[in-house]
N, C-alpha and C positions, 0 to 999 in steps of 0.2 A: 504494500500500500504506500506510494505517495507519500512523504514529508509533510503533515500538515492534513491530510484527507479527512475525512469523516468517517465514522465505523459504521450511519446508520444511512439509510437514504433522506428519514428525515433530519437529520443533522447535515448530512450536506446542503441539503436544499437550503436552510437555513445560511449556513454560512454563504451558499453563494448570493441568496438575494437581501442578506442585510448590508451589505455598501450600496447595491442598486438600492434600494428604502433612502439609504442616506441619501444617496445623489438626489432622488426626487426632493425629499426635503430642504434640502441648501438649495434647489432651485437652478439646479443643473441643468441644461436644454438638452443637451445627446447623453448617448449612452454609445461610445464604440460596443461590440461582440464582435472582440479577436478572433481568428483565425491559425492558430500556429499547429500544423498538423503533425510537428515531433521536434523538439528543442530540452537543450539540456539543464537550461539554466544561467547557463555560465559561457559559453561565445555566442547563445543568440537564447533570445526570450522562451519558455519554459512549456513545454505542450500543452494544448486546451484542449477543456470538452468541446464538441462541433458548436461550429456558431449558430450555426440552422436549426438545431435544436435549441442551442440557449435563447437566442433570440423569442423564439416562441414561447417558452421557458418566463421569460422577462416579460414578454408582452401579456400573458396571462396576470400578472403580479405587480403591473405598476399600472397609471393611472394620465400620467400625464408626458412624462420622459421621452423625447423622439429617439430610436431605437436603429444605430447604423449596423450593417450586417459586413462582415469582412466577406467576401465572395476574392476565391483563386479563379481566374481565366482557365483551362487546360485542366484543374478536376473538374470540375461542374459547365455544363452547355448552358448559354446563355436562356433560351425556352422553359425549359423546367422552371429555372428561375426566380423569372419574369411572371410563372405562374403561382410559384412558392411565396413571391414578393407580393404577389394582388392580396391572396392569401392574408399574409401577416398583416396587409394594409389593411384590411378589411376589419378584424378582428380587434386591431388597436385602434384604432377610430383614426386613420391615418397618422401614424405618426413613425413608419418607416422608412427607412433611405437605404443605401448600397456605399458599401465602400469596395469599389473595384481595386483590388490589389494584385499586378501583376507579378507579383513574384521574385523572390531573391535569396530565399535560402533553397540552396539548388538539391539537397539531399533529400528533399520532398519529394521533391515529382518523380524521384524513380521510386523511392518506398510506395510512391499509391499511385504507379503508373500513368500518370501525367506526363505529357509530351514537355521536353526542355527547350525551349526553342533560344536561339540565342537573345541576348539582352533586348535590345534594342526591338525584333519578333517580336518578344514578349509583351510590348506596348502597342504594336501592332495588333496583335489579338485581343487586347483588352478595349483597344477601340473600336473592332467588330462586336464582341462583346456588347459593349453603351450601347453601340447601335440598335442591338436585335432588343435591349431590355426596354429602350425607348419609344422605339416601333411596335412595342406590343401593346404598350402603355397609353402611345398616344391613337394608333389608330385600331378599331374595331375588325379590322381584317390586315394581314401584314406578311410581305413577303420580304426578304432578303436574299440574295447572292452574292458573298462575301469568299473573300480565299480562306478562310476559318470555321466559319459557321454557315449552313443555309438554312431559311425556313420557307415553308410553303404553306400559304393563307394559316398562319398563324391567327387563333383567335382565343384570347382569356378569357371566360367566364366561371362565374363573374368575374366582372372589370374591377380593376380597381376605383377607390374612389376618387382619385384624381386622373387625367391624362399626363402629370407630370412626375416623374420621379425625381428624387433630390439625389445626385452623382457625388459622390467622394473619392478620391485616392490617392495614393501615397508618390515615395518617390521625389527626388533630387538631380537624377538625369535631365540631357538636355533632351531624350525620348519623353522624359515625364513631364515635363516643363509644357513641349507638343501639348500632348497628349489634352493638358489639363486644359491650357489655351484652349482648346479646340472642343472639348469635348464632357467634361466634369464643370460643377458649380463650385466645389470646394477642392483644395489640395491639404493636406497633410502633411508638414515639414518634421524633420526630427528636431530635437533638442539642438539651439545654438545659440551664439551672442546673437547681439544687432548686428553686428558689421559683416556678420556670414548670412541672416537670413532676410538684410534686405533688398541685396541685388536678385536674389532668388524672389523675391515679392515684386521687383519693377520688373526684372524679366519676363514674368510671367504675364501682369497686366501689359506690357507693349505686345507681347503676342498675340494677349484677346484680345485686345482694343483692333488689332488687324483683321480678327476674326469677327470684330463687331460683338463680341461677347466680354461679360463682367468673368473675375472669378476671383472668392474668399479665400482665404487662409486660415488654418485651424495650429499651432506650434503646440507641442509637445514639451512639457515643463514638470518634473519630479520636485515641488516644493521642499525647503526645510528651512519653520520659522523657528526664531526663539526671540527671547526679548530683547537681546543684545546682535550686531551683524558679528559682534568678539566671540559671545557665545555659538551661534551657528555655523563658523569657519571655526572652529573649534573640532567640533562634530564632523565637518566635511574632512578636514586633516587626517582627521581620526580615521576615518573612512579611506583615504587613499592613501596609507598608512599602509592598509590593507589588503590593498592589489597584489595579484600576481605578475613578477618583472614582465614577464612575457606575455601579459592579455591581451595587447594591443597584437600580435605576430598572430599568437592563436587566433584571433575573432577572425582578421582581414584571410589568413587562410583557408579556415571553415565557410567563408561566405564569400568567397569571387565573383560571383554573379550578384553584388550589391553594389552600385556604383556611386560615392560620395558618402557614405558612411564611414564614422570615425578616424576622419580627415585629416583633424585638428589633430595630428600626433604630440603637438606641444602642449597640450589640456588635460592630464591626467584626470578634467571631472567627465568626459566623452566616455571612459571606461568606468565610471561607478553602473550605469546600466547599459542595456542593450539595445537603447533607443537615443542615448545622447540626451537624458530628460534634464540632470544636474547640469550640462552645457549650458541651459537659456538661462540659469544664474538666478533663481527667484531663492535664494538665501541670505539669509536675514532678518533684520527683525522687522516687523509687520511694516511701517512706515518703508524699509529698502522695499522689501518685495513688493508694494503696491507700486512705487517708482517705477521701477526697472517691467512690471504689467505696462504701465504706461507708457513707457517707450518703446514696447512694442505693438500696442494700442495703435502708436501715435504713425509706425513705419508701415501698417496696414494690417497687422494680425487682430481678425474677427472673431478669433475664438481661440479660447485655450486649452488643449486637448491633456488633461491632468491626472496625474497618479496623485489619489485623493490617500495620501498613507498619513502625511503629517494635520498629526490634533489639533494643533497651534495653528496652521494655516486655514486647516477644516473653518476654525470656531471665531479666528479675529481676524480675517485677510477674506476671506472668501464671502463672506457679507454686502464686503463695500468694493467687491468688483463691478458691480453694474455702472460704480460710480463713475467708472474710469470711460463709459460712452456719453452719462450725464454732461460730463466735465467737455466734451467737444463744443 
């Protein structure tokens, strides 16, 4: 059993939907349901239960929470989906999206037979992907001929409640970059400073603006407040302190097929996790971390996609985030 598991099914259940409870309460608006189909922990984030299950899971159990779905291109056909997604839609009184993620830890797709397609492919399929899930979404009959996917008179029933679906995905390539420009509403950045993630936020608006399309930004940030920034960089020290010399070799070797992840070889905080979440620097004490939100408030980041672990941030920081849009 798992480190940490549960012995009973209702003790699991429990433990996994009391942070989703929390999240409702603090007034959280998404909920990601990751996707990691086998990780160790320790050079890439930690295997999950399927998100297609959790998702529905979640959706029976909350109330208000819009509910994003990690979807891999190459396991799952875009059809089923799109039917799976009306589905959820239906059920939670719309309040589902997609996070198309194309893929980068490569010892996936042979463990669960999934095609590897090279990098750059890989964004290619996940924009046939959008396509088919949007065409089913938006028209009542729907055909496609794509080099990845075909469908023929494609038809949901029931439809979902909207013809719209709301697009998310990840990625740092200048294929993802494409990709989002052209095709998703939201991107997903990992863990960084400002000065890494705002040419990646104008890049990506000069492409949609070409494309005639808007597109948000969600950053990735692992909190740690305390009442002092002495106290907090205390803890962080302590913490990489604690690395292994070689994390940075192991991770970039386990994962070659990730392109711009943990880049920053001079930033010892890129290796506390597996997302780069301690990178965008919200440590400190509640007054730093509300600053340093707002400066990336301010470079265009709409949302901040957060590992809800610390107390301190939960209970005096996370309150007066809304304040940081009032404040425009």
């Amino acid at each position: 059993m798992p480190p940490g598991e549960s012995s009973t099914a209702a003790a699991l259940r429990e433990r996994l939907l009391a942070p989703v409870r929390n999240a409702e309460q603090f007034g959280i608006d998404y909920l990601l349901v990751a996707q990691r189909w086998w990780g160790s922990g320790e050079e890439t984030e930690r295997s999950t239960y399927d998100g297609l299950a959790m998702t529905a899971f979640y959706a029976a159990h909350t109330d208000r929470i819009r509910l994003i779905t990690a979807v891999h291109p190459g396991f799952l056909n875009p059809a089923p989906i799109a039917k799976w997604g009306a589905t959820i839609d239906r059920i939670s009184g719309g309040r589902w999206a997609i996070n198309v993620t194309s893929g980068w830890h490569e010892v996936e797709f042979g463990m669960y037979g999934a095609e590897l397609l090279p990098h750059d492919e890989r964004y290619a399929r996940s924009r046939e992907f959008i396509d088919v899930i949007r065409g089913a979404w938006k028209h009542p009959r729907f055909d496609y001929e794509g080099h990845f996917y075909r469908v023929h008179d494609l038809q949901l029933d029931p439809r979902p409640s909207s013809a719209e679906i709301e697009v998310f995905q990840g990625g740092q390539s200048p294929a993802a970059m494409s990709l989002a420009a052209e095709h998703s509403d939201w991107m997903f950045l990992n863990g960084g400073p400002p000065e890494r993630i705002r040419p990646i936020v104008q890049q990506v608006r000069a492409l949609a603006a070409r494309a005639g399309r808007q597109v948000r930004f969600a950053l990735y940030a692992i909190p740690l407040c305390r009442d002092t920034d002495a106290e907090a960089w205390t803890e962080i020290e302590a913490m990489l302190a604690k690395l292994p010399a070689e994390l940075h070799e192991r991770r970039k070797a386990a994962h070659t097929g990730a392109q711009g992840m943990w880049s920053m070889r001079d930033s010892k905080l890129a290796m506390l996790d597996t997302n780069e979440g301690y990178l965008s620097g919200l440590i400190g004490s509640p007054e730093t971390v509300l600053q340093r939100m707002a400066v990336f408030h301010a470079l265009g980041i709409d949302c901040f996609h957060l590992a809800l672990i610390d107390e301190r941030f939960n209970r005096v920081v996370l309150p007066r985030v809304h304040s940081l849009q009032k404040a425009e």
